[in-house]
C-alpha positions as CSV (number, residue, x, y, z in Angstrom):
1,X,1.7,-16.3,25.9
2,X,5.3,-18.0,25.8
3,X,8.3,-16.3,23.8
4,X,7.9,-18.8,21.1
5,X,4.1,-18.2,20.7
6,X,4.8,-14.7,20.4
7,X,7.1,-15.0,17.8
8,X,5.2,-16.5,15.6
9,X,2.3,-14.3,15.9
10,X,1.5,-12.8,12.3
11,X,1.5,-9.3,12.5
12,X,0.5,-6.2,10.4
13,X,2.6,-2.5,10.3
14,X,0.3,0.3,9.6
15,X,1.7,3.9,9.2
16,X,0.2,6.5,11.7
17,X,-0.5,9.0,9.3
18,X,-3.0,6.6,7.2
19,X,-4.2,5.2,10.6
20,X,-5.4,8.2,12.1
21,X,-7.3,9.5,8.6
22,X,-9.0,6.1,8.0
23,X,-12.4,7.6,9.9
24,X,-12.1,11.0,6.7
25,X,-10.7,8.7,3.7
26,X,-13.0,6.0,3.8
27,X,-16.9,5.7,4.1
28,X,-18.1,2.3,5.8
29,X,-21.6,2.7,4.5
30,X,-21.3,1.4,0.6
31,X,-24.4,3.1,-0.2
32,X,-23.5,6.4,1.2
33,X,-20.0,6.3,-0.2
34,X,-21.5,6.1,-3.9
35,X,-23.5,9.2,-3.2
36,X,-21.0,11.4,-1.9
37,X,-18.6,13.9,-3.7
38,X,-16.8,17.2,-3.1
39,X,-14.1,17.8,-0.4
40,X,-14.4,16.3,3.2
41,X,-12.6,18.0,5.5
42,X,-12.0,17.2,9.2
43,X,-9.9,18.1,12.7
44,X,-7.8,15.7,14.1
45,X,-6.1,16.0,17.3
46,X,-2.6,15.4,18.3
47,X,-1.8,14.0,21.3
48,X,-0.7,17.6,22.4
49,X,-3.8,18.8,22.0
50,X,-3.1,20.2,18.5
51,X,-6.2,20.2,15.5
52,X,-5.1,19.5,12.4
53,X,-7.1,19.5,9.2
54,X,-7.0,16.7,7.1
55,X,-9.4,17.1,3.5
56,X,-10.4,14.2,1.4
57,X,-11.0,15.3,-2.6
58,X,-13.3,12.6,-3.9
59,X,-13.1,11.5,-7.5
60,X,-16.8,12.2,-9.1
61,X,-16.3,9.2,-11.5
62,X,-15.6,6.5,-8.0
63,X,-17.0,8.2,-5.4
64,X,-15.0,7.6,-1.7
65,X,-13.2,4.8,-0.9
66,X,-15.6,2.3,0.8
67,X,-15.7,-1.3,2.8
68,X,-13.8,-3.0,-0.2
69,X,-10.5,0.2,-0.6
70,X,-10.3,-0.6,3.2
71,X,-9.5,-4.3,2.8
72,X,-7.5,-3.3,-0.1
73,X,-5.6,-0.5,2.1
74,X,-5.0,-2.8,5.1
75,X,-3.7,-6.2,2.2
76,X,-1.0,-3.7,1.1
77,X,0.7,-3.0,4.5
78,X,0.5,-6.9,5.5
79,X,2.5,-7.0,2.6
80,X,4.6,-4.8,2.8
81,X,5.0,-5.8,6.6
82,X,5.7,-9.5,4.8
83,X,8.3,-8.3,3.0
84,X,10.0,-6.5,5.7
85,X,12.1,-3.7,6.7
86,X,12.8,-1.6,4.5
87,X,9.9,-1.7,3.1
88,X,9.2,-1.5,-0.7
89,X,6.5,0.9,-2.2
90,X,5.4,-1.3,-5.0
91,X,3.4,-4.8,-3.8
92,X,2.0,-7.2,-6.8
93,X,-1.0,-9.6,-5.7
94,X,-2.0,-12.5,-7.5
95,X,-5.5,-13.8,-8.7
96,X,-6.2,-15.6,-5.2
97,X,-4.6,-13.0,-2.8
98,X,-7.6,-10.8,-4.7
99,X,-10.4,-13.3,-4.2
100,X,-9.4,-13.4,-0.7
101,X,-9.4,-9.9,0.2
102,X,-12.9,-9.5,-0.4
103,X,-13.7,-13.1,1.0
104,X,-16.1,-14.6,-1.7
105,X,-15.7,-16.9,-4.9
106,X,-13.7,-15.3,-7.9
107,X,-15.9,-13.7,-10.8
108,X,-16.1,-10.9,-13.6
109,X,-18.4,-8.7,-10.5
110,X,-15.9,-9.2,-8.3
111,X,-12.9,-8.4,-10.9
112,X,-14.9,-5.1,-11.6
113,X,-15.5,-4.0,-7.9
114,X,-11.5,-4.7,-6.9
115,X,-11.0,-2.1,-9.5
116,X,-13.3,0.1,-8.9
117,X,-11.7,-0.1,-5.7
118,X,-8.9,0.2,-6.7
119,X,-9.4,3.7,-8.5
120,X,-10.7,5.2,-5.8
121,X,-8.0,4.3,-3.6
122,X,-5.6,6.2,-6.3
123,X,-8.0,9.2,-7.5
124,X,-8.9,10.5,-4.2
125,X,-6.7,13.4,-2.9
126,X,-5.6,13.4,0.4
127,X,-4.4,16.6,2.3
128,X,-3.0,16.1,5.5
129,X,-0.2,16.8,7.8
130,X,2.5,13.6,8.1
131,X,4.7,13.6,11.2
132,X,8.6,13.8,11.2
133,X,9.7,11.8,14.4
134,X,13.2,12.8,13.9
135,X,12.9,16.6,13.8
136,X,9.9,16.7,15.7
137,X,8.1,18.8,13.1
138,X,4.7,18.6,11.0
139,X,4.5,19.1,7.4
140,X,1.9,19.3,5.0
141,X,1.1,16.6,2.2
142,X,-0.8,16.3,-0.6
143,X,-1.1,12.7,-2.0
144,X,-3.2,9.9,-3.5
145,X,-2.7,6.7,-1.6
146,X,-1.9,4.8,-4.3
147,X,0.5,6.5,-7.4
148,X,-0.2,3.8,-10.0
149,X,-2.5,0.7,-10.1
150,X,-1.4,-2.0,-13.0
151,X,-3.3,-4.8,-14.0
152,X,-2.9,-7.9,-15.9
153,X,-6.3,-9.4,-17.3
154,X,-7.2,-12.5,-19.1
155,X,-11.2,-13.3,-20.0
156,X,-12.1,-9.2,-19.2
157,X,-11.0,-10.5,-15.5
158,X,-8.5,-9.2,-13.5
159,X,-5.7,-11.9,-12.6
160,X,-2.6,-10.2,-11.1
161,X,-2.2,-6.4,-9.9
162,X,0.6,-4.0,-8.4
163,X,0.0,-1.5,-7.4
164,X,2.6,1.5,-5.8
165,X,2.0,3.3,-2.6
166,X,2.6,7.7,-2.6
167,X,7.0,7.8,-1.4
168,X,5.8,9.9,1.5
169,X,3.9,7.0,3.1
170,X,6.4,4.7,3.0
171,X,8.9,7.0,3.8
172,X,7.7,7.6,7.3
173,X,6.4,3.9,7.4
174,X,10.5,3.4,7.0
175,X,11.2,6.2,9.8
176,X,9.2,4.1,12.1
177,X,6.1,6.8,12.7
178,X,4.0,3.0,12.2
179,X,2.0,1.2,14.7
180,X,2.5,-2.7,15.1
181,X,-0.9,-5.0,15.4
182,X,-1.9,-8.1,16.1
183,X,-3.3,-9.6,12.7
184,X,-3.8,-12.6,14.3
185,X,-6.7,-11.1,16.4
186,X,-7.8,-8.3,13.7
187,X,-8.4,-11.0,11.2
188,X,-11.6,-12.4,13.0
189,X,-13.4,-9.2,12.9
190,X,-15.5,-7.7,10.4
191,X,-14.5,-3.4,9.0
192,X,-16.3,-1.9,11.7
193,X,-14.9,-4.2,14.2
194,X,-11.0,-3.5,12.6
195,X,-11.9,0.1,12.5
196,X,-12.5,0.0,16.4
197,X,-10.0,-2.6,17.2
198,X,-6.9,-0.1,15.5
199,X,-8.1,3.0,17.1
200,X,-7.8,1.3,20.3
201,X,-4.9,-0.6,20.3
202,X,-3.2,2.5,18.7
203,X,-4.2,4.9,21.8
204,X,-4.2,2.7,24.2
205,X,-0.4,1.4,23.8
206,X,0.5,5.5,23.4
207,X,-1.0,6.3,26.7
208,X,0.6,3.1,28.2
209,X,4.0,3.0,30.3
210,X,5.0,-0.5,31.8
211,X,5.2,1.1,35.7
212,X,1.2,1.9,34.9
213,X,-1.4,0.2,37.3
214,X,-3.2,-2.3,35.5
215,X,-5.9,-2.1,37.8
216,X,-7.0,1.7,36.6
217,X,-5.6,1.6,33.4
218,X,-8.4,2.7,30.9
219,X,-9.1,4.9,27.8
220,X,-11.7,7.3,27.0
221,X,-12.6,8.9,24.1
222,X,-16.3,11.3,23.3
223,X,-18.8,9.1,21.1
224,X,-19.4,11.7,18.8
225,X,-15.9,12.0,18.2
226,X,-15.2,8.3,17.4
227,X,-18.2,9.0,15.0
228,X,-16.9,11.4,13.2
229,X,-12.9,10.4,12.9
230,X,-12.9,6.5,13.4
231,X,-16.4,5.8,11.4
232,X,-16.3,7.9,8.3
233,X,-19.0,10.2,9.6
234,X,-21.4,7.9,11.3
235,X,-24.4,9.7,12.1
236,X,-24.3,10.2,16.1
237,X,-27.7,8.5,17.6
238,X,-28.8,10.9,20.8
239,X,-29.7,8.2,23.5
240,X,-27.6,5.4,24.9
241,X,-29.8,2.3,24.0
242,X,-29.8,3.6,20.6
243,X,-25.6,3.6,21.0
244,X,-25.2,0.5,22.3
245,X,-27.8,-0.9,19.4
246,X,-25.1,1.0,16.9
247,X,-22.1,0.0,18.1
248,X,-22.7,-2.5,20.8
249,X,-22.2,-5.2,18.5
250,X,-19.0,-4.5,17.4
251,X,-17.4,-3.3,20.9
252,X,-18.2,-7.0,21.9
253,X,-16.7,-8.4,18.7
254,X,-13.3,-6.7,20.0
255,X,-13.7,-7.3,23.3
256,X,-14.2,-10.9,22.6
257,X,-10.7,-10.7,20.8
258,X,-9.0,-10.2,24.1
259,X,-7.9,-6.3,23.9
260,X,-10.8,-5.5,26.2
261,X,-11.8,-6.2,29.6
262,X,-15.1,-4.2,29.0
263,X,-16.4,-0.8,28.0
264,X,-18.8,1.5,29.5
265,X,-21.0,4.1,27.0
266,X,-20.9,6.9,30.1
267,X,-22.3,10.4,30.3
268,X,-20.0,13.1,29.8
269,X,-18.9,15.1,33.2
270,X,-19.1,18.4,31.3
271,X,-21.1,19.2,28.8
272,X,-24.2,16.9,26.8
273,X,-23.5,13.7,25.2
274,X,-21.6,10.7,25.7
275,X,-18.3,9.2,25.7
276,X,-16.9,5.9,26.3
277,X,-14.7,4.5,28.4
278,X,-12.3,1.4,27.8
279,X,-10.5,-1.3,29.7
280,X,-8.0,-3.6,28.4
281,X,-7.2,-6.7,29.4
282,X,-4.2,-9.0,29.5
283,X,-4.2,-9.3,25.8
284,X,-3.3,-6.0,25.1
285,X,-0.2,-6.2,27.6
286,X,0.9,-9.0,26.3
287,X,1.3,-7.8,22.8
288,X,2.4,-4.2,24.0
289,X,5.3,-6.6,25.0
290,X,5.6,-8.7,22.4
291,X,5.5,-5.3,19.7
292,X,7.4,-2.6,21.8
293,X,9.1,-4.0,24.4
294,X,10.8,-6.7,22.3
295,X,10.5,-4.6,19.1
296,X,9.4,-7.1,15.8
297,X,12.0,-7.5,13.3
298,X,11.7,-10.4,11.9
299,X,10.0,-11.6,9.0
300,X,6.9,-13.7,9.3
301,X,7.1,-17.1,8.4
302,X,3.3,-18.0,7.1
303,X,3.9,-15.7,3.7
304,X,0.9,-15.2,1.7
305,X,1.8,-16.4,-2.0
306,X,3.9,-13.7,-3.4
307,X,3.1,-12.0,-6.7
308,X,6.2,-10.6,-8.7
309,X,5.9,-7.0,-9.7
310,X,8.5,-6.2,-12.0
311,X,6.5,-8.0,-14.9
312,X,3.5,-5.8,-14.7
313,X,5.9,-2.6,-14.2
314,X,8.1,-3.4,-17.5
315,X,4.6,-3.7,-19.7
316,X,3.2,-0.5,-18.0
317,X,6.9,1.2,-18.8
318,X,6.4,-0.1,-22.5
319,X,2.9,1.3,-23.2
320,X,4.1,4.6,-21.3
321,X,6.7,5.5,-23.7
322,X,4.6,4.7,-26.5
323,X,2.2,7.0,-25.2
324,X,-0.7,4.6,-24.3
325,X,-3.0,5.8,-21.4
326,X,-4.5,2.8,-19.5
327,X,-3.5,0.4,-17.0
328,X,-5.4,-2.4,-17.9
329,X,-3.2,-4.8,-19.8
330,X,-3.5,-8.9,-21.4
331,X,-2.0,-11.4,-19.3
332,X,0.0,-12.5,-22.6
333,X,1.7,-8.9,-21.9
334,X,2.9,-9.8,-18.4
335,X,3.9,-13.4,-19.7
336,X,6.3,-12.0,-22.3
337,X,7.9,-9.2,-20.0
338,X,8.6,-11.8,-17.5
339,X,11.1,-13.6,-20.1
340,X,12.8,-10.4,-20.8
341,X,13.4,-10.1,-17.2
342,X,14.5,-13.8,-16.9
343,X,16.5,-13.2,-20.0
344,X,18.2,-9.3,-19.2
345,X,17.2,-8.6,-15.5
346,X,14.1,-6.0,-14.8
347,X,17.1,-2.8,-14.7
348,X,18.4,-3.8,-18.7
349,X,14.8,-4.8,-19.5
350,X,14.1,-1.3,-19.4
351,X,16.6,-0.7,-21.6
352,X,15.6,-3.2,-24.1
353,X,11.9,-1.7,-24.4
354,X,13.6,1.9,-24.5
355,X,16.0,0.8,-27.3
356,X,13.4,-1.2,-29.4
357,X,11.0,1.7,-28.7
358,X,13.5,4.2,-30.2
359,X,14.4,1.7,-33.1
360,X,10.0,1.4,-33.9
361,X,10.0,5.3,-34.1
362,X,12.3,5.4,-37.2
363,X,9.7,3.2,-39.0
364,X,6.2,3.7,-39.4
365,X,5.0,0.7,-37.5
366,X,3.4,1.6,-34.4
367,X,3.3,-0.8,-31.7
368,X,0.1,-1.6,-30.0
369,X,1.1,-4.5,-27.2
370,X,3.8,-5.7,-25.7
371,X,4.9,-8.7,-27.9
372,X,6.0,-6.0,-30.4
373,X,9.0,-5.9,-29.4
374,X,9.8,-9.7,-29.2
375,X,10.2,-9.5,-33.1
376,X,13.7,-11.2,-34.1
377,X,15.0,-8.0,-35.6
378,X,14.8,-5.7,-32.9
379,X,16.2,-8.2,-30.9
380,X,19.3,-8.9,-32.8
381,X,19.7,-5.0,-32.9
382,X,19.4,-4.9,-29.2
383,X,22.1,-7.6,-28.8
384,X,24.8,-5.7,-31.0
385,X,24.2,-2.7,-29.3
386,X,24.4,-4.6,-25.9
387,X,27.3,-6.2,-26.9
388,X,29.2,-3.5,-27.5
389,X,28.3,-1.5,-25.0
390,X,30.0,-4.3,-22.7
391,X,33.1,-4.4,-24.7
392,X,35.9,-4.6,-22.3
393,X,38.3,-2.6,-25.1
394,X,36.4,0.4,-26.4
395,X,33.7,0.3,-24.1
396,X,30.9,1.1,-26.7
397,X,33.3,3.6,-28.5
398,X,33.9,1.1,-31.6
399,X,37.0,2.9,-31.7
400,X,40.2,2.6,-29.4
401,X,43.2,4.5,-28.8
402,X,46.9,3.5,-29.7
403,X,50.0,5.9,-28.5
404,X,53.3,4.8,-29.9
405,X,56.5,6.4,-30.7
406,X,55.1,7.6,-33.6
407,X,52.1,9.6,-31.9
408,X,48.3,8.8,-30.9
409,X,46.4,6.6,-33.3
410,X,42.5,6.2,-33.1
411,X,41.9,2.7,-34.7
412,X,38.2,0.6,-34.9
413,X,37.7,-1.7,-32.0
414,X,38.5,-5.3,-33.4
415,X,35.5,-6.5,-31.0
416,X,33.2,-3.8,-32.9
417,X,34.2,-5.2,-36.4
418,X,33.8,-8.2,-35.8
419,X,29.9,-8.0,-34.6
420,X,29.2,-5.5,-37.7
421,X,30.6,-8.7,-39.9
């Protein structure tokens, strides 16, 4: 692969933290993933040799975060790697970026699964320990992947979303405690396949040095451990046909993407059971390269079509002041706040739904959507105020300040009578 090649190579940032849980947050069995509820708690070693508990609270009313949260999970951090460094915590996604993530033809069913989804991606509780590669230290978190979900619907079907990731995640995905991958490659495999194909990369390029023989270069990891914190608690089968019937398929779905050379299912030297071994090939090296050697930067240049957030945000901000629970808002909603940004900016939009807001709760009328407070009255209020507020003589005051011989004299601003006129 040529310099050039490699450039352009479309590429996904994951943070460690969330990489190394995936196999205790998420459930790749749909079925099983509905049924389950409580607290799952596993051990996860460093590479020190250090066992660290990370616990999963599930939400009874979505169960665990399945197949479809995954896809979701992954979308958000090729957006975020899409938008660059540093990156933001709040990613929107339109209508088709949706119907794409779960790779089938837009409907109501799928609108309803995405946020289901969705939910459980934001109600489950996750309690972990995150990493600080400056300092060198571990502290404990305790965090929902996702903050706040917003959605704008038309025809009871979802047609544009943001959602906001937890600070501490993209915090250390900004201190550089992320993995780079090859999205190019991971996009042609199926969840198990990704699962498999992350884990490996991940370890494989940490165990790595560039004076390491290729020839014996390999990675090896016990089966039932991959089980339990790569597969979301796969049940562990005892013999090794019934392994490679498990997994086999899957193992040769990433090998076929050029990380692996092969992979042996092998019996452990001490102890029962299996584990199995792993040999890249030149694939791996070549992105180890491309993604650590020459360190990314740059931006990719095939974008996926970008959804604007702020619109979604200003609604949600409107319907939180006045006290309004959901998150499930009419596209007309998103519309309307989008020509108050165009017309104030998304910073003084906030200010115009807080002073409109304010003005509403000195009347009776109590505002129900977002249109409200479009009405021609509040607007002209908001426009004196604004103006002066951005008088260059009193600076809001309506009054100003005069010394002469004669003493101080406090006078009305000129610019403030003349608006009350």
């Amino acid at each position: 692969m040529n310099e050039t090649t490699a450039r352009t190579l479309e590429r996904l940032r994951e943070e460690i933290t969330i990489l190394r849980i995936e196999g205790t947050l998420f459930c790749f069995d749909p079925a099983e993933a509905k049924q389950r509820r409580g607290i799952i708690t596993n051990m996860l070693r460093d590479s020190d040799g250090t066992e660290r508990p990370v616990s999963v609270h599930i939400h009874p009313d979505f169960g665990q975060p399945s197949v479809l949260a995954y896809k979701i999970a992954q979308t958000i951090f090729l957006k975020m790697t899409e938008a660059g460094d540093p990156y933001p915590n709040v990613i929107g996604f339109t209508q088709r970026e949706l119907a794409r993530l779960v790779g089938r033809t837009w409907s109501g069913v799928t609108s309803r699964q995405l946020y289901t989804a969705m939910m459980q991606l934001q109600n489950s509780r996750i309690i972990c320990s995150v990493h600080n590669k400056e300092t060198k230290e571990y502290f404990e978190v305790s965090f929902n992947f996702l903050v706040t979900t917003m959605f704008s619907s038309k025809d009871k079907s979802i047609n544009e979303c943001v959602v906001q990731m937890h600070d501490a995640i993209v915090a250390s995905l900004n201190r550089n405690h992320a993995i780079w991958l090859n999205y190019d490659r991971l996009r042609t495999l199926d969840t198990i396949g990704m699962v498999l194909y992350k884990r490996l990369f991940f370890h494989l390029s940490n165990t790595y040095q560039t004076n390491t023989r290729r020839s014996t270069f390999k990675f090896e990891k016990d089966y039932e451990d991959i089980c339990r914190e790569w597969l979301g608690g796969l049940k562990p089968e005892r013999y090794k046909s019934r392994i490679e019937k498990q997994l086999g398929r899957y193992l040769d779905s990433v090998k076929a993407t050029g990380l692996l050379s092969r992979y042996q299912i092998a019996e452990r030297v001490r102890g029962s059971g299996y584990k199995i071994v792993f040999y890249p090939v030149e694939a791996f090296y070549q992105d180890y390269i491309d993604f650590y050697v020459r360190s990314p930067r740059e931006k990719r240049t095939d974008t996926l079509p970008s959804s604007d957030p702020q619109p979604l945000q200003l609604v949600a901000y409107f319907h939180q002041l006045m006290g309004h629970p959901h998150n499930n808002f009419a596209a007309k909603e998103r519309e309307q706040a989008a020509e108050i940004i165009k017309l104030y900016g998304f910073k003084e939009g906030k200010e115009f739904v807080e002073h409109v807001v304010k003005e509403a709760a000195t009347t009776s009328y109590k505002m129900k959507f977002f249109g409200a407070l479009l009405a021609e009255s509040y607007r002209a209020s908001y426009e004196v105020q604004r103006t002066k507020a951005n008088c260059p003589i009193c600076h809001g005051r309506g009054w100003i300040e005069i010394s002469d011989r004669s003493g101080v004299r406090v006078m009305q601003c000129t610019h403030s009578r003349q608006i009350s006129a």
